[in-house]
The first five atom37 places (N, CA, C, CB, O) and aatype in JSON, in Angstrom:
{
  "aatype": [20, 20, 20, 20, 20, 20, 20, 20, 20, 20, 20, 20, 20, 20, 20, 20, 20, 20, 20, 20, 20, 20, 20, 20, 20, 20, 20, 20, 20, 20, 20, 20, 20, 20, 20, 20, 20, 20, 20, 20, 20, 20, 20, 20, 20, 20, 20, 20, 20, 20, 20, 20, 20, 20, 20, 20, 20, 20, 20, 20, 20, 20, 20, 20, 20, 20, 20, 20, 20, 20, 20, 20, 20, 20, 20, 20, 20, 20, 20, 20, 20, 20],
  "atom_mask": [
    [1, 1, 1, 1, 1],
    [1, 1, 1, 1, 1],
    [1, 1, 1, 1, 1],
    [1, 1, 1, 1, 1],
    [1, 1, 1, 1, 1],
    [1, 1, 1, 1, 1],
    [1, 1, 1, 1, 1],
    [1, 1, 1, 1, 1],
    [1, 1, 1, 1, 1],
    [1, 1, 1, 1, 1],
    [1, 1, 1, 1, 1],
    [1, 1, 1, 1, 1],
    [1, 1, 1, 1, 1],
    [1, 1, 1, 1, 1],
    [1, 1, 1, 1, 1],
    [1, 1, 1, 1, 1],
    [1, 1, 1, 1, 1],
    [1, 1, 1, 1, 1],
    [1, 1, 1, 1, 1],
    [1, 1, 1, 1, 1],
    [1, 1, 1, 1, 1],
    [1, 1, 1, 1, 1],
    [1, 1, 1, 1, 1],
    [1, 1, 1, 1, 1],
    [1, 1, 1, 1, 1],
    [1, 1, 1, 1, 1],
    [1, 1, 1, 1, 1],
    [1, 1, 1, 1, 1],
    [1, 1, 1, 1, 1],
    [1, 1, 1, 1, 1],
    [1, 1, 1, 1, 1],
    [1, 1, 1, 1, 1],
    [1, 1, 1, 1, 1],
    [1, 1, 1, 1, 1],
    [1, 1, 1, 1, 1],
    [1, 1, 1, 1, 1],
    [1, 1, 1, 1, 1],
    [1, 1, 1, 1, 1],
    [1, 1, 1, 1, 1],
    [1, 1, 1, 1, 1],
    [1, 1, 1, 1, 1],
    [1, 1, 1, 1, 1],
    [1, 1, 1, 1, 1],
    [1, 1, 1, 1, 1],
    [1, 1, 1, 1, 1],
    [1, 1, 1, 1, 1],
    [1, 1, 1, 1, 1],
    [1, 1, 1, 1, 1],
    [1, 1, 1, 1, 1],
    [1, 1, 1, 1, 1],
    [1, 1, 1, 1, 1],
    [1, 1, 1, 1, 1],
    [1, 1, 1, 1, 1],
    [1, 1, 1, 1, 1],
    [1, 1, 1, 1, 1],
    [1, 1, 1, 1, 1],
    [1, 1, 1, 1, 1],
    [1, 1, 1, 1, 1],
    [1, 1, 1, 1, 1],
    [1, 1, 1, 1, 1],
    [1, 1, 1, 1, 1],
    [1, 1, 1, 1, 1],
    [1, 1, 1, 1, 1],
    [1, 1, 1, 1, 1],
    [1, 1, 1, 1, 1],
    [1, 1, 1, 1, 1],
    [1, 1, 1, 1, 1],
    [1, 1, 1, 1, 1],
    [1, 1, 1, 1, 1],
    [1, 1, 1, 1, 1],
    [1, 1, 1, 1, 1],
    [1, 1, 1, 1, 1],
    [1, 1, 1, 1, 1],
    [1, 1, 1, 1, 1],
    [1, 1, 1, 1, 1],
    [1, 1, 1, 1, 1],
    [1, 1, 1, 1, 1],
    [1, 1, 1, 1, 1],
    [1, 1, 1, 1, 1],
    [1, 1, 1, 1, 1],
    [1, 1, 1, 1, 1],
    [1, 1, 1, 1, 1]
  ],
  "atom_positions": [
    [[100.44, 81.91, 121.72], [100.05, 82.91, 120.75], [99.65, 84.18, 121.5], [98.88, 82.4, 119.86], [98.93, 84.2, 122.49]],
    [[100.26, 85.32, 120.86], [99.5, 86.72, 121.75], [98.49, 87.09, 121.16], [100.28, 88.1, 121.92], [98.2, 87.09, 119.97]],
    [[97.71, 87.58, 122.49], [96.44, 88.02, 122.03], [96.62, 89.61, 121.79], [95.26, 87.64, 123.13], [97.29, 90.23, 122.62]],
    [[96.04, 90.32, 120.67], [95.78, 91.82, 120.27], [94.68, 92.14, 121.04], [95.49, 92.13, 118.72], [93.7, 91.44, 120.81]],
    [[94.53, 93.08, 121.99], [93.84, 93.64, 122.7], [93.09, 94.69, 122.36], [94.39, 93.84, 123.46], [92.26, 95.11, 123.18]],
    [[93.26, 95.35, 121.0], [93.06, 96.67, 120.09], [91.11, 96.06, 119.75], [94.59, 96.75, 118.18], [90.76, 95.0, 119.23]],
    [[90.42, 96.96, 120.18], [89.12, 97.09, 119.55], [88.69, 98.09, 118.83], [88.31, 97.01, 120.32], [89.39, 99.1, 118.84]],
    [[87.25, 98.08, 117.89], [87.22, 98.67, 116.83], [87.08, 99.93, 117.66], [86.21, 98.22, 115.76], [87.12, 99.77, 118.88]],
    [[86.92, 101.22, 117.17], [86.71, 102.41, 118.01], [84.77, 102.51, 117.76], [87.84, 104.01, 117.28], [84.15, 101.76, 117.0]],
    [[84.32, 103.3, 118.39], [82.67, 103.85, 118.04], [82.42, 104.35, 116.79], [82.16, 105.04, 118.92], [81.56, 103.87, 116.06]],
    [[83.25, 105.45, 116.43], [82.97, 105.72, 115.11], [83.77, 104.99, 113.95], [83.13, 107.07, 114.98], [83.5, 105.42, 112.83]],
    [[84.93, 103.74, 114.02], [84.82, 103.3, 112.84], [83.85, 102.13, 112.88], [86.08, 103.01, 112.32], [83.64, 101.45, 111.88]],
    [[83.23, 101.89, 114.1], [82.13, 101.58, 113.98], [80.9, 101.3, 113.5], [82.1, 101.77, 114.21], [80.33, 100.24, 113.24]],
    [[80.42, 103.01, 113.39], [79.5, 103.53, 112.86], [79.63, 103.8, 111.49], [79.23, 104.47, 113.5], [78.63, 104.2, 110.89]],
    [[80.84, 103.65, 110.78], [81.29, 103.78, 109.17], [80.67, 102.29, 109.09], [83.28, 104.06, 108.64], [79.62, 101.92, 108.56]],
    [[81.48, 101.71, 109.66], [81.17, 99.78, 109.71], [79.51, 99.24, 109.12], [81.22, 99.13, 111.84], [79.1, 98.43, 108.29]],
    [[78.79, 100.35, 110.24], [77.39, 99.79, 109.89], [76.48, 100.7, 108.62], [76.48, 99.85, 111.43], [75.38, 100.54, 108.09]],
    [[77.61, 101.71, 108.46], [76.83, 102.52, 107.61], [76.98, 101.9, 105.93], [77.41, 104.14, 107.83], [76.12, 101.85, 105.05]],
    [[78.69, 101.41, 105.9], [78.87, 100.94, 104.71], [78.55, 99.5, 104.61], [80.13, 101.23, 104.32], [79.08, 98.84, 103.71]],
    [[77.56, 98.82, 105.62], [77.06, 97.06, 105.38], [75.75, 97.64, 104.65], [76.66, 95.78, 107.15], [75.2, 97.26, 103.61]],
    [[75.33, 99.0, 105.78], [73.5, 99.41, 104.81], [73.42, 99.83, 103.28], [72.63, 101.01, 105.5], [72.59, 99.61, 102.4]],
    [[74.69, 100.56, 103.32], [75.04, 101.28, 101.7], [74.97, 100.05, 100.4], [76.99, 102.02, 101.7], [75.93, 99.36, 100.07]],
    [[73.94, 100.01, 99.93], [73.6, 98.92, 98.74], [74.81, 99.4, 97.37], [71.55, 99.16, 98.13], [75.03, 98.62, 96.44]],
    [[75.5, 100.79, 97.46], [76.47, 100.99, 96.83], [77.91, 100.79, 96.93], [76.31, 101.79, 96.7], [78.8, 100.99, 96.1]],
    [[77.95, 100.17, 98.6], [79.4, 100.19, 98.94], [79.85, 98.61, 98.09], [79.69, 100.26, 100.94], [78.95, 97.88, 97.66]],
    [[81.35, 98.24, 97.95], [81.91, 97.53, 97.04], [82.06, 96.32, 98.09], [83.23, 98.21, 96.29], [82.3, 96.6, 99.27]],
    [[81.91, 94.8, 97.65], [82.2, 94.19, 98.17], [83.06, 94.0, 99.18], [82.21, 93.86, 97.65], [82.74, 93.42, 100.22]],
    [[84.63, 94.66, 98.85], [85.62, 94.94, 99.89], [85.08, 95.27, 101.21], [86.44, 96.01, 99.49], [84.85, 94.62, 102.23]],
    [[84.9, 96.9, 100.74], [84.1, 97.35, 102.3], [83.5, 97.03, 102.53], [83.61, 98.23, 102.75], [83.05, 97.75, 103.42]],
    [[82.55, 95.76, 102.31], [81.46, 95.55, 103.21], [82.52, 94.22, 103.94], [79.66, 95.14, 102.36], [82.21, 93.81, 105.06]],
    [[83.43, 93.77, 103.41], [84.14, 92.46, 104.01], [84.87, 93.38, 105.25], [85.4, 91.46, 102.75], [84.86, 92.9, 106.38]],
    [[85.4, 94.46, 105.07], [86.16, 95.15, 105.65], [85.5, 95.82, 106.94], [86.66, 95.97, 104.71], [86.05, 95.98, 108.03]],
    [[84.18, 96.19, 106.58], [83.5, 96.94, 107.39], [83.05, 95.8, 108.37], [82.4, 97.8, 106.67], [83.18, 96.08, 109.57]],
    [[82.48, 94.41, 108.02], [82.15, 93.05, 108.86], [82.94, 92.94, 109.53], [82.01, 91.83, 108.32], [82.73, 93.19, 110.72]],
    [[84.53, 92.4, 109.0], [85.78, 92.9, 110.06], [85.68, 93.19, 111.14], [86.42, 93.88, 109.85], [85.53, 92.66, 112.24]],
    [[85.82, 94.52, 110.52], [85.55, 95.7, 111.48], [84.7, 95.52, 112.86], [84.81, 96.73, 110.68], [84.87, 95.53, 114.08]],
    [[83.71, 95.35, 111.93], [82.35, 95.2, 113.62], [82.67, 93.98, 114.62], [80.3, 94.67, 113.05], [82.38, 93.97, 115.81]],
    [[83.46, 92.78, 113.77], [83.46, 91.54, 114.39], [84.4, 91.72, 115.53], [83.84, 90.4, 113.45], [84.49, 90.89, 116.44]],
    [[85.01, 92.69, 115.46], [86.49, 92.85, 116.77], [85.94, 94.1, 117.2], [88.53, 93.05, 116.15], [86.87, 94.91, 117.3]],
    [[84.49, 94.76, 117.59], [84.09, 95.55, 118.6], [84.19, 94.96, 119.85], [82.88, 95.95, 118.4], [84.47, 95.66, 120.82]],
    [[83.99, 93.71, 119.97], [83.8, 93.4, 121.44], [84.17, 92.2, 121.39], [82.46, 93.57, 122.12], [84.04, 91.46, 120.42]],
    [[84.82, 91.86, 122.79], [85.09, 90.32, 122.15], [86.35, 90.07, 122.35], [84.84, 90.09, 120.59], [87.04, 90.88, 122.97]],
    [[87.09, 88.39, 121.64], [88.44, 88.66, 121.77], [88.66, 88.49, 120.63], [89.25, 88.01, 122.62], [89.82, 88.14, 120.4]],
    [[87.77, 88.62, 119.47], [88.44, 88.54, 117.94], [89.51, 89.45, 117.37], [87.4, 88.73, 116.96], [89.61, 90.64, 117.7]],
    [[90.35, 88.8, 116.46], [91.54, 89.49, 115.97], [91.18, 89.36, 114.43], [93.08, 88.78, 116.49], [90.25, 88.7, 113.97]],
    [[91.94, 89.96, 113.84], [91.98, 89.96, 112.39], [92.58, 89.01, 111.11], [92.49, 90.96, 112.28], [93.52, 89.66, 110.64]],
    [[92.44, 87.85, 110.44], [92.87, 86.53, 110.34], [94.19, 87.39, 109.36], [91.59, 85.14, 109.58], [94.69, 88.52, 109.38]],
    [[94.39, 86.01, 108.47], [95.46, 86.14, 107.75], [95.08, 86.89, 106.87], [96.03, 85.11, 107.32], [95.76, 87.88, 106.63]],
    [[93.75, 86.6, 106.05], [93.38, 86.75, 104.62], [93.05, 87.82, 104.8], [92.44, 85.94, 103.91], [93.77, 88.7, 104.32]],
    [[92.04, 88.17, 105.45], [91.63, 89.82, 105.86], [92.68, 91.14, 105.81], [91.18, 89.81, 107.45], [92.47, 92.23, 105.26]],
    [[94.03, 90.65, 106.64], [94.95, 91.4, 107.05], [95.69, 91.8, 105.13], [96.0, 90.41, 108.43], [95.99, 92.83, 104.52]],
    [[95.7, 90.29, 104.8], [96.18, 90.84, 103.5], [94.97, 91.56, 102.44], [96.9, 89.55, 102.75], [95.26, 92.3, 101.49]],
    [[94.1, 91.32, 102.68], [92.8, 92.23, 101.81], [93.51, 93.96, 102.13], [90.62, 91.92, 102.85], [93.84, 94.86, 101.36]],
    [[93.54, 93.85, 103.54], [93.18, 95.6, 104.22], [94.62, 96.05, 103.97], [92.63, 95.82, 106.3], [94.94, 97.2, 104.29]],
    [[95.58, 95.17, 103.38], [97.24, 95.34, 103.2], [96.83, 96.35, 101.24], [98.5, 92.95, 103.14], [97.05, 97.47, 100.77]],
    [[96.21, 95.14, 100.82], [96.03, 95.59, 99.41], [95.19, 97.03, 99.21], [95.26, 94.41, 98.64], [95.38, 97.87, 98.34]],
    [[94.35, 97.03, 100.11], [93.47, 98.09, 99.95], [94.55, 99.5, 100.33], [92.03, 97.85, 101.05], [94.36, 100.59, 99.79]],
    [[95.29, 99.33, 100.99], [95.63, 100.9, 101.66], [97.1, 100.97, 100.67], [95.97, 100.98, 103.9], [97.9, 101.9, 100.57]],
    [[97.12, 99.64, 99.99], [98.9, 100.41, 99.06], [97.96, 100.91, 97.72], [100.75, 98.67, 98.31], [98.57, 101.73, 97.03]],
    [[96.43, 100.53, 97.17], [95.74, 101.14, 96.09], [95.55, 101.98, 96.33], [94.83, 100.82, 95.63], [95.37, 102.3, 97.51]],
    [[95.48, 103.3, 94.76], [94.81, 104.31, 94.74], [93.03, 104.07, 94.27], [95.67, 105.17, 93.84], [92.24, 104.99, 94.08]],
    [[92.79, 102.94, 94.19], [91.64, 102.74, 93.46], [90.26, 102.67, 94.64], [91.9, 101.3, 92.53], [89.04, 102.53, 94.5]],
    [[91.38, 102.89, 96.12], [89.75, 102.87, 97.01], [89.06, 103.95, 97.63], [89.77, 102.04, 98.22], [89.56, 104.89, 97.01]],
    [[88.32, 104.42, 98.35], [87.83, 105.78, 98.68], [88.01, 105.82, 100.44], [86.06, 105.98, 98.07], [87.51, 105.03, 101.24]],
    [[88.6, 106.63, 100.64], [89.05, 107.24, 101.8], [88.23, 106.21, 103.0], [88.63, 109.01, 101.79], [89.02, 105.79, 103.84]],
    [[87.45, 105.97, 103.1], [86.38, 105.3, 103.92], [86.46, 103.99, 103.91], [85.11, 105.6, 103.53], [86.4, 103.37, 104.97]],
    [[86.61, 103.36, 102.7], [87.42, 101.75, 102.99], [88.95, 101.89, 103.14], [87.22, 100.57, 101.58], [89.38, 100.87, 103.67]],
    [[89.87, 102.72, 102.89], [91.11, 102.87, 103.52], [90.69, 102.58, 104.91], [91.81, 104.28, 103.31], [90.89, 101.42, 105.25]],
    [[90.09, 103.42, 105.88], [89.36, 103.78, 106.91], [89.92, 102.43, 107.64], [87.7, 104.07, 106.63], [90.84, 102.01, 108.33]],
    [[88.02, 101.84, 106.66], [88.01, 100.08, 107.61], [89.02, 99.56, 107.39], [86.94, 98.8, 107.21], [89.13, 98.69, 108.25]],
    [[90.3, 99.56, 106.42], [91.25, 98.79, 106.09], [92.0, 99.08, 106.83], [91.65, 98.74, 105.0], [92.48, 98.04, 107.26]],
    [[92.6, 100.18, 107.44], [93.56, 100.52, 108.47], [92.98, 100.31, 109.79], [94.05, 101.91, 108.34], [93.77, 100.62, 110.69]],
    [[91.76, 99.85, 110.23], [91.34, 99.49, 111.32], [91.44, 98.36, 111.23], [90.31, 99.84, 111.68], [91.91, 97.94, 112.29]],
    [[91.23, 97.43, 110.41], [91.26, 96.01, 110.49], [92.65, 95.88, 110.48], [90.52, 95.21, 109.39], [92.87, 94.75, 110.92]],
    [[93.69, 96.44, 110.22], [95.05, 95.72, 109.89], [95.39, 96.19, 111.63], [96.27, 96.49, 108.24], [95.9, 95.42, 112.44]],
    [[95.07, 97.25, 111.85], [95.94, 97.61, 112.9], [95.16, 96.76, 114.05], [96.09, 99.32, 113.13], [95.16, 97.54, 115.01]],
    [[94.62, 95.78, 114.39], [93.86, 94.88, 115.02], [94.17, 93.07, 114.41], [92.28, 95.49, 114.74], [93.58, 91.99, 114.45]],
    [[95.69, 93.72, 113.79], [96.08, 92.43, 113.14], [97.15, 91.55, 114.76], [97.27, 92.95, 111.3], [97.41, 92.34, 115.67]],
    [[97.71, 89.82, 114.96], [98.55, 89.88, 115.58], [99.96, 90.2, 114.64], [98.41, 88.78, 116.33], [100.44, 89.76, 113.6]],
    [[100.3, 91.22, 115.63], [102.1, 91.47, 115.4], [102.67, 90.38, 114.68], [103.07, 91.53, 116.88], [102.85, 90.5, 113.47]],
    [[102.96, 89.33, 115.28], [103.73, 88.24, 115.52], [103.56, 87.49, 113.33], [102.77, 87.06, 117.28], [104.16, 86.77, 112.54]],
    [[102.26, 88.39, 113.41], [102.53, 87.64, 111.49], [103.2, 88.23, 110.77], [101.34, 87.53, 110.4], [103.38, 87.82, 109.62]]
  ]
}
């Protein structure tokens, strides 16, 4: 199996921890934003289910620029090979 070497960056990072504190952000982003933080360091990759969450989120118009964000960080920290 190949390993994805891609980690989260600092500032989607810092979206990451801002939208877990936000008592307004939507369930998604906070799954998205956890994601997110879980492949800062480390050798975690992005599973199946996730990849298809952050798939659904970025073909909707229904999300706000900022969970696009975590959603295109989590996918692009997906392995290729799926």
């Amino acid at each position: 199996m190949s390993i994805n070497t891609k980690k989260t960056s600092s500032r989607i990072g810092k979206l990451a921890a801002e939208t877990l504190q936000d008592s307004n952000s939507s369930k998604i982003a906070k799954s998205l934003a956890a994601s997110a933080l879980s492949q800062r360091s480390g050798d975690k990759q992005t599973g199946a289910m996730m990849e298809e969450v952050a798939s659904k989120v970025l073909k909707s118009d229904r999300y706000a620029s900022e969970t696009k964000e975590l959603a295109a960080s989590v996918l692009s920290q997906s392995l290729k090979s799926r």
